[in-house]
C-alpha positions as CSV (number, residue, x, y, z in Angstrom):
1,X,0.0,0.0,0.0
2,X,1.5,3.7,-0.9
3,X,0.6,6.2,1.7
4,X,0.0,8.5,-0.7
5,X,-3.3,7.0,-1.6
6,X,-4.4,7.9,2.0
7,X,-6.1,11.0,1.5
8,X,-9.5,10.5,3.1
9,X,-10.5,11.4,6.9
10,X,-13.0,9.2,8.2
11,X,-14.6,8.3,11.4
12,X,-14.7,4.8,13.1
13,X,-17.7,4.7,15.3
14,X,-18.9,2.6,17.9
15,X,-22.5,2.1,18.9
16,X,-23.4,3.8,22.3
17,X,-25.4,1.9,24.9
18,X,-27.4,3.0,28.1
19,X,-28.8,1.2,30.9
20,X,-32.3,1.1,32.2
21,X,-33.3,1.8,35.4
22,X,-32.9,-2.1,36.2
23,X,-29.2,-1.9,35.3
24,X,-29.8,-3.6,31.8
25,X,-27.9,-2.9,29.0
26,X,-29.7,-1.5,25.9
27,X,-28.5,-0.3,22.9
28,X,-28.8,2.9,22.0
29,X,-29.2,4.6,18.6
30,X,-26.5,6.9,18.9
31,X,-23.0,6.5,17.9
32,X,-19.5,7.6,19.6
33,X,-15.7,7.7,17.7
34,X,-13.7,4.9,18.2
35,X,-11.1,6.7,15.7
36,X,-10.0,8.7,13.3
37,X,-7.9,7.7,10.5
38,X,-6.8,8.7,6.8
39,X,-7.4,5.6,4.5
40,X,-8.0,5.0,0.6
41,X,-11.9,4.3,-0.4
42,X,-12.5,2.5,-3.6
43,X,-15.4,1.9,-5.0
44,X,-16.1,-2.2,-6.1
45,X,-19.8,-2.7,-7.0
46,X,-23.1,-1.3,-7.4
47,X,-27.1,-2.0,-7.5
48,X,-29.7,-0.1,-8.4
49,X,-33.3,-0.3,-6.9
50,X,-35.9,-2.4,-8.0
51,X,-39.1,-4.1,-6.3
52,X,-37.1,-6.4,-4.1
53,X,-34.9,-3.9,-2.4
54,X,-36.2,-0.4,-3.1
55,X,-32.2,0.8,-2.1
56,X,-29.3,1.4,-3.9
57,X,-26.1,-0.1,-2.5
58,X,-22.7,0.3,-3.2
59,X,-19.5,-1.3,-1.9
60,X,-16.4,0.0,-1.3
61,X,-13.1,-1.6,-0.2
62,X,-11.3,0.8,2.7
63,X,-7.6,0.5,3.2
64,X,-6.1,1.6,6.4
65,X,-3.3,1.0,8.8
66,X,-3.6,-1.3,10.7
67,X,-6.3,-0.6,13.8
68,X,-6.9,-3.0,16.5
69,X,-10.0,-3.7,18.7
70,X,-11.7,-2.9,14.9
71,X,-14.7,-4.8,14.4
72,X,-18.1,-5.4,12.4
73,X,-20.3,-3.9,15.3
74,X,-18.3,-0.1,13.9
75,X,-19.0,2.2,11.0
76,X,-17.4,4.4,8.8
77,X,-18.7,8.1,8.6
78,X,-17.0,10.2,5.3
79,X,-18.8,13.3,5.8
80,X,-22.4,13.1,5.9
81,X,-22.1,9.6,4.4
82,X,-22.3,6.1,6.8
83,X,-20.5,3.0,5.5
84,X,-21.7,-0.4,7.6
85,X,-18.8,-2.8,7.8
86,X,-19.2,-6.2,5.8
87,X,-16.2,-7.2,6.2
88,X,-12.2,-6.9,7.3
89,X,-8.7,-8.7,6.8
90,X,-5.2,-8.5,7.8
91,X,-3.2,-8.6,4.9
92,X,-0.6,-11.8,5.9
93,X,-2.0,-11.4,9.4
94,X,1.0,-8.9,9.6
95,X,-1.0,-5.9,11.4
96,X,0.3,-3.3,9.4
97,X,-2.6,-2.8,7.0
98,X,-7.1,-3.3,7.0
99,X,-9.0,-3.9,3.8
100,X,-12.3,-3.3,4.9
101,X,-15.3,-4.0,3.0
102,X,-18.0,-1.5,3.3
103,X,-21.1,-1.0,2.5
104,X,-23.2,2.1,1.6
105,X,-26.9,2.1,1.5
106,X,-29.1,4.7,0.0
107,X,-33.0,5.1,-0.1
């Protein structure tokens, strides 16, 4: 991976929970940073809407350094834009680099 390729700042979120007045955890619909990090987004594929799904969805791979604790319970957030994570590798299980596979909904 060249470095130079990492020119977009993105969030990592995490999904915020409360507990209810019996101690329970519950999720929660809001969302904190896990981290920040410049990576590489590249689109892969695309669908368009039609009478089974009525949304569009496009993946994207994401290459970052490495980041550890990262899991498919996180997001990515590019702006106004939320990417759900699909999927994630280590590269020769060498922790210097993520692909992640994203995936952007709209609709």
């Amino acid at each position: 991976m060249i470095t130079g390729k990492l020119r977009h700042l993105v969030t990592i979120e995490q999904p915020s929970t409360s507990r209810d007045s019996t101690g329970q955890v519950n999720p929660a619909d809001e969302w904190s940073t896990f981290a920040t990090r410049t990576v590489a987004i590249e689109p892969t594929t695309s669908t368009e809407p039609n009478g089974e799904k009525p949304e569009a969805q496009t993946t994207y791979k994401v290459t970052m350094r490495y980041l550890s604790g990262l899991s498919h319970s996180h997001r990515i957030k590019w702006g106004s834009r939320v990417f759900q994570i699909t999927g994630i590798v280590n590269p020769e299980e060498r922790n210097l680099w993520q692909e992640v596979t994203v995936v952007e909904r709209i609709g």
